[in-house]
C-alpha positions as a Python dict, from the first residue, in 0.01 Angstrom:
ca = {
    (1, 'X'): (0, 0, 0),
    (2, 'X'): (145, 363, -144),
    (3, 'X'): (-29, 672, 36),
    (4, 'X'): (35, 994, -103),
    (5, 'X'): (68, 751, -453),
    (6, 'X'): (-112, 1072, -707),
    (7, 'X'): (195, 1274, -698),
    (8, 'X'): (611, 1260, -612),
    (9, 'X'): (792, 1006, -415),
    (10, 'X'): (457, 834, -337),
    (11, 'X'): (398, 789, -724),
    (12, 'X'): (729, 680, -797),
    (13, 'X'): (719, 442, -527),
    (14, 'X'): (424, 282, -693),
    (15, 'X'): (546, 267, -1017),
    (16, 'X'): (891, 99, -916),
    (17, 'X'): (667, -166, -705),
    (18, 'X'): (476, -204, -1040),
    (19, 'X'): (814, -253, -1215),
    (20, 'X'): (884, -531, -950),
    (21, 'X'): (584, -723, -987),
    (22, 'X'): (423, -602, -709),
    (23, 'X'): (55, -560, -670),
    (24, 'X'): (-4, -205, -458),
    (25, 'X'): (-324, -45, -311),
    (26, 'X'): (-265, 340, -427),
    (27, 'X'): (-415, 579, -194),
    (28, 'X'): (-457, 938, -245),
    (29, 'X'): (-687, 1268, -224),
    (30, 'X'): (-715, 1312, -616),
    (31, 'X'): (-916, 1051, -753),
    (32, 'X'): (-786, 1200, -1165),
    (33, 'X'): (-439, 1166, -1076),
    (34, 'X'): (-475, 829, -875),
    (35, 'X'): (-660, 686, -1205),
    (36, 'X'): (-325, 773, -1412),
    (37, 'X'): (-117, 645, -1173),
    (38, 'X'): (-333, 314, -1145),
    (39, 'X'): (-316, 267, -1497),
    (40, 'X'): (61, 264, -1547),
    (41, 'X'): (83, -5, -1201),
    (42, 'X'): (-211, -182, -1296),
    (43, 'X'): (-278, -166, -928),
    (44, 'X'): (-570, -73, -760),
    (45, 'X'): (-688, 273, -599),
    (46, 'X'): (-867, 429, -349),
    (47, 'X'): (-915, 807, -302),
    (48, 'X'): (-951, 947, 66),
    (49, 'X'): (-866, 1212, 259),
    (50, 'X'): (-679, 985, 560),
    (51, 'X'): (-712, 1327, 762),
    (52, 'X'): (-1057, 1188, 809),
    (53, 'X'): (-1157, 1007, 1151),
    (54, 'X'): (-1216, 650, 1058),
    (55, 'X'): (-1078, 676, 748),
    (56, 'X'): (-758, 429, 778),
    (57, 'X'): (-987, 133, 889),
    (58, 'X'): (-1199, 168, 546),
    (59, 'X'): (-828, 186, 385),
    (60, 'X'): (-733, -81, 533),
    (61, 'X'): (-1039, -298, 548),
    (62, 'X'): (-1061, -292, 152),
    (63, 'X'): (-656, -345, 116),
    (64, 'X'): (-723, -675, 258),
    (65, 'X'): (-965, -729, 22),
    (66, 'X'): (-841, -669, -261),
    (67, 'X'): (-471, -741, -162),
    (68, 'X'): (-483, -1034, 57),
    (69, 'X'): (-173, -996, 316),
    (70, 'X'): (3, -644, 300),
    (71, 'X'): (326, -674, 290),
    (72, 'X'): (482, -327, 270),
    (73, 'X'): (308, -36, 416),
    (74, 'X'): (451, 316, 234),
    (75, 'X'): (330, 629, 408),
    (76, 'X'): (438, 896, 204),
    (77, 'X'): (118, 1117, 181),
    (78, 'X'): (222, 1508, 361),
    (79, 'X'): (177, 1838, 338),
    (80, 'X'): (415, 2164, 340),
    (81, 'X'): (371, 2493, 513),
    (82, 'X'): (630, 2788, 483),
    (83, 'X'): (631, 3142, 601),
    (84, 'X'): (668, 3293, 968),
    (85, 'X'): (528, 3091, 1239),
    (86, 'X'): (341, 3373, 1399),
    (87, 'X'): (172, 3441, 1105),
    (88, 'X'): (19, 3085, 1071),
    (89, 'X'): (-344, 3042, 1218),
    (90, 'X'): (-450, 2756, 1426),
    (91, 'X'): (-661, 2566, 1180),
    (92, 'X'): (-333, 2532, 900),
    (93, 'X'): (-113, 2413, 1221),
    (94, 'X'): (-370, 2160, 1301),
    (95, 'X'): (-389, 2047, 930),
    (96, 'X'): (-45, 1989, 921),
    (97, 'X'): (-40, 1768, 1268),
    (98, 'X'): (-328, 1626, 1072),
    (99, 'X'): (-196, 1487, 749),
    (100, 'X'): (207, 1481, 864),
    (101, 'X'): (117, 1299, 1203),
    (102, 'X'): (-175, 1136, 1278),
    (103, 'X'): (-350, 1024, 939),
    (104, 'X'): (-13, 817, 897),
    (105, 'X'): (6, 683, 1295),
    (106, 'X'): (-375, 593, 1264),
    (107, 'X'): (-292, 359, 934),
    (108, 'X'): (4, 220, 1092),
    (109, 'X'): (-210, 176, 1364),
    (110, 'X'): (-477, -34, 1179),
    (111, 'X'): (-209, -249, 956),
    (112, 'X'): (7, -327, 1210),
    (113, 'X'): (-223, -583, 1407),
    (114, 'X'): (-214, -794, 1132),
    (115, 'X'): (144, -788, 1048),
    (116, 'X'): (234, -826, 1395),
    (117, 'X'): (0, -1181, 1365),
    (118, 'X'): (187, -1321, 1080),
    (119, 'X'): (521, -1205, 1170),
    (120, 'X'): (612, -1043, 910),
    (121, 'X'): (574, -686, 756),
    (122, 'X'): (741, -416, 668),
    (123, 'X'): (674, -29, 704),
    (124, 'X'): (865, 307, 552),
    (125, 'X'): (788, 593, 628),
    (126, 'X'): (888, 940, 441),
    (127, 'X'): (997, 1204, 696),
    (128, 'X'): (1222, 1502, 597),
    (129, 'X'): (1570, 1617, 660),
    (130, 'X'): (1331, 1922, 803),
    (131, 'X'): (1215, 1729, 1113),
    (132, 'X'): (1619, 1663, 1223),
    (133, 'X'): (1751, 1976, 1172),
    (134, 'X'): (1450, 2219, 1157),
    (135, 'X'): (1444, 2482, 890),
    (136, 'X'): (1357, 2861, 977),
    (137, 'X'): (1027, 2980, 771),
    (138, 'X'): (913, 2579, 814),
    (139, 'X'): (867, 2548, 1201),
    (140, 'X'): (551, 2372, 1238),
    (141, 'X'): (614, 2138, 922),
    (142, 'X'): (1004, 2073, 1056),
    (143, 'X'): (769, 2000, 1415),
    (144, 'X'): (526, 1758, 1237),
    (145, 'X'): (819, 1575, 1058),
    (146, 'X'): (1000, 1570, 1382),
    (147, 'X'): (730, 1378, 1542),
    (148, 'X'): (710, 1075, 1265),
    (149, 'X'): (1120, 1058, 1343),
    (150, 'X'): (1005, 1016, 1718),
    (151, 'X'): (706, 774, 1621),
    (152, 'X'): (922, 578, 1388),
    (153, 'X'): (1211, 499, 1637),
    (154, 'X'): (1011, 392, 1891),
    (155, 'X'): (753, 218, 1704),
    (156, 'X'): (1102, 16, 1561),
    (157, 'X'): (1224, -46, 1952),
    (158, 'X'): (841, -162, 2010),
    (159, 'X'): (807, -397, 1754),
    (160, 'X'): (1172, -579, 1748),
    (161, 'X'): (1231, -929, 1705),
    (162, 'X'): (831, -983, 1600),
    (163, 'X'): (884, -979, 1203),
    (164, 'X'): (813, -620, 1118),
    (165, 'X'): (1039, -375, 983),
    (166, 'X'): (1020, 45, 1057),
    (167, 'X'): (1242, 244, 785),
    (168, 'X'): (1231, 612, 795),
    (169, 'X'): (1350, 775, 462),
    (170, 'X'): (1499, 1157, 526),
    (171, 'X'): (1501, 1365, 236),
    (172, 'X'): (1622, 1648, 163),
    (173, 'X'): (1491, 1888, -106),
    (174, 'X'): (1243, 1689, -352),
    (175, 'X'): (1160, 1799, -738),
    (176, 'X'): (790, 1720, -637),
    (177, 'X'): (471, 1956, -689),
    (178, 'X'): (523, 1974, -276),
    (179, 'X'): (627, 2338, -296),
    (180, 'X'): (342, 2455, -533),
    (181, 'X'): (91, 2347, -299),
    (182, 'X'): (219, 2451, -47),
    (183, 'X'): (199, 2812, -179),
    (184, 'X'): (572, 2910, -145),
    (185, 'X'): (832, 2807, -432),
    (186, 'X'): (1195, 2652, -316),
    (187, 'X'): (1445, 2993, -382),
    (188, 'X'): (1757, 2876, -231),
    (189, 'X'): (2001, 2838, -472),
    (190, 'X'): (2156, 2474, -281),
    (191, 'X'): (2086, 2244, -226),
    (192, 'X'): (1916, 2155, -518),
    (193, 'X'): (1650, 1969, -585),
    (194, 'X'): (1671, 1595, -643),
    (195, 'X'): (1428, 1386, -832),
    (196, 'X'): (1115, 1181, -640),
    (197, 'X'): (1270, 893, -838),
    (198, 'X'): (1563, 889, -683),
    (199, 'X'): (1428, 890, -296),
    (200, 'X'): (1155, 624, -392),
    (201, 'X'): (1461, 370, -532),
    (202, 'X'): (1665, 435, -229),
    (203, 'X'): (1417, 408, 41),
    (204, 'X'): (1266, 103, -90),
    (205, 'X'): (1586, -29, -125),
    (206, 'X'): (1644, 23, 257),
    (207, 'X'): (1300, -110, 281),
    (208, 'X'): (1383, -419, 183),
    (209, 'X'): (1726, -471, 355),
    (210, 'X'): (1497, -385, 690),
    (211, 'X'): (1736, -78, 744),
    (212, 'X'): (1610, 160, 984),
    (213, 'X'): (1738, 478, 866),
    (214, 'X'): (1806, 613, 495),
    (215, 'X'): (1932, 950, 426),
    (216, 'X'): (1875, 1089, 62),
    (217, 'X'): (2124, 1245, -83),
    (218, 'X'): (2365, 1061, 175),
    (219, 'X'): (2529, 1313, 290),
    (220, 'X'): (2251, 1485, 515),
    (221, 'X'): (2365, 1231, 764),
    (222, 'X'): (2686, 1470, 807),
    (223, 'X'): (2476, 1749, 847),
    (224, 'X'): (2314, 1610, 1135),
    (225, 'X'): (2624, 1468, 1307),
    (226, 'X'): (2744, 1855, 1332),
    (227, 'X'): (2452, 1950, 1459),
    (228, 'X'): (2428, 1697, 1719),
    (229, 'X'): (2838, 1679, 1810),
    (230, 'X'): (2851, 2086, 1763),
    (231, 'X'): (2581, 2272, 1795),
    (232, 'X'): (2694, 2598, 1800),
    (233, 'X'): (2894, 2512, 1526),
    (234, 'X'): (2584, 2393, 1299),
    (235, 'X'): (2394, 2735, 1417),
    (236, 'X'): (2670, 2967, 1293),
    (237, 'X'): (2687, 2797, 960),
    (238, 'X'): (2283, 2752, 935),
    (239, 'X'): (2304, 3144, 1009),
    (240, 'X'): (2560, 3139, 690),
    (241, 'X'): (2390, 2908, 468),
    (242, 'X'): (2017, 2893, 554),
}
């Protein structure tokens, strides 16, 4: 199952699983774009809003009937917010914690059961380099992405030794329609952008190898070893660099 499967790494997830001879579930708010992305998989679709109460156990009721077991569980549906935090209103904060943090908690939350009972399962999530290193202008997405870094580690500690997998992809800048929608366009000249293509091939890879951490590019992982051996040093240079 592929959520956030209309658009970026979520559709070219899906499409490499199609490549692979997988059969996927594609879930997604825009039916249109779902039915073009179903139609290159052959897989099947369903379009929801998982912000919705009750929403994941409709999801996952029909994955198991059209799907049988679910083996690999790709949460890769989000949303972006940029501009000051004191400028953002209650209701877009609590859409964010919405669709970044719960929607995807509450699915893992109704697949899990059933991997758990066959021993055997595996679930990636897509956070953002954004939720280990916070980025000014992004507070309360870096916030939301920080949580599903929390969620996933412990969810991994929780479930060890039983059959099921947690990998947690960290990207860095995406070429995906993310910063359209989100009503503010990517301006800084580096990093740039890398494609969705390239984060869905490495983060299923990691997938499957069960590894619980995957850093796209790579070298974001040095980024965050500065910032957690040298702090200071990380600020002065994120004052430098953005």
């Amino acid at each position: 199952m592929v959520t956030g499967a209309s658009s970026g790494i979520g559709r070219e997830a899906a499409l490499l699983l199609a490549a692979g001879g997988c059969r996927s579930l594609l879930v997604g708010r825009n039916g249109s774009a779902l039915d073009e992305v179903a139609a290159a998989t052959e897989g099947h679709r369903i379009a929801v809003d998982l912000a919705t109460s009750g929403s994941e156990v409709a999801v996952a009721s029909r994955a198991g009937e059209l799907l049988g077991d679910v083996d690999l569980l790709v949460c890769s549906a989000g949303l972006g917010a940029a501009g000051p935090f004191d400028m953002m209103s209650q209701e877009a904060i609590a859409q964010l914690v919405a669709v970044n943090v719960l929607s995807p908690m509450a699915l893992v939350r109704a697949m899990l059961p059933a991997m758990l009972d066959r021993g055997q399962g595996r679930i990636l999530i897509v956070g953002s380099i954004a939720g280990a290193l916070g980025v000014r202008g992004e507070v309360a997405y870096s916030a939301t992405k920080a949580a599903m870094g929390g969620f996933a580690d412990a969810l991994r500690a929780e479930v060890a030794g039983r059959g099921v997998t947690v990998t947690l992809c960290l990207p860095g800048v995406v070429d995906t329609p993310f910063f359209h929608r989100r009503g503010a366009p990517y301006v800084r000249r580096w990093p740039r952008p890398i494609p969705a293509a390239l984060v869905a091939e490495r983060m299923l890879a990691a997938a499957g190898r069960g590894s619980a951490e995957v850093w796209v590019p790579g070298w974001l992982n040095g980024a965050v070893r500065i910032h957690d051996a040298m702090p200071s040093l990380y600020r002065r240079l994120a004052g430098v660099f953005g």
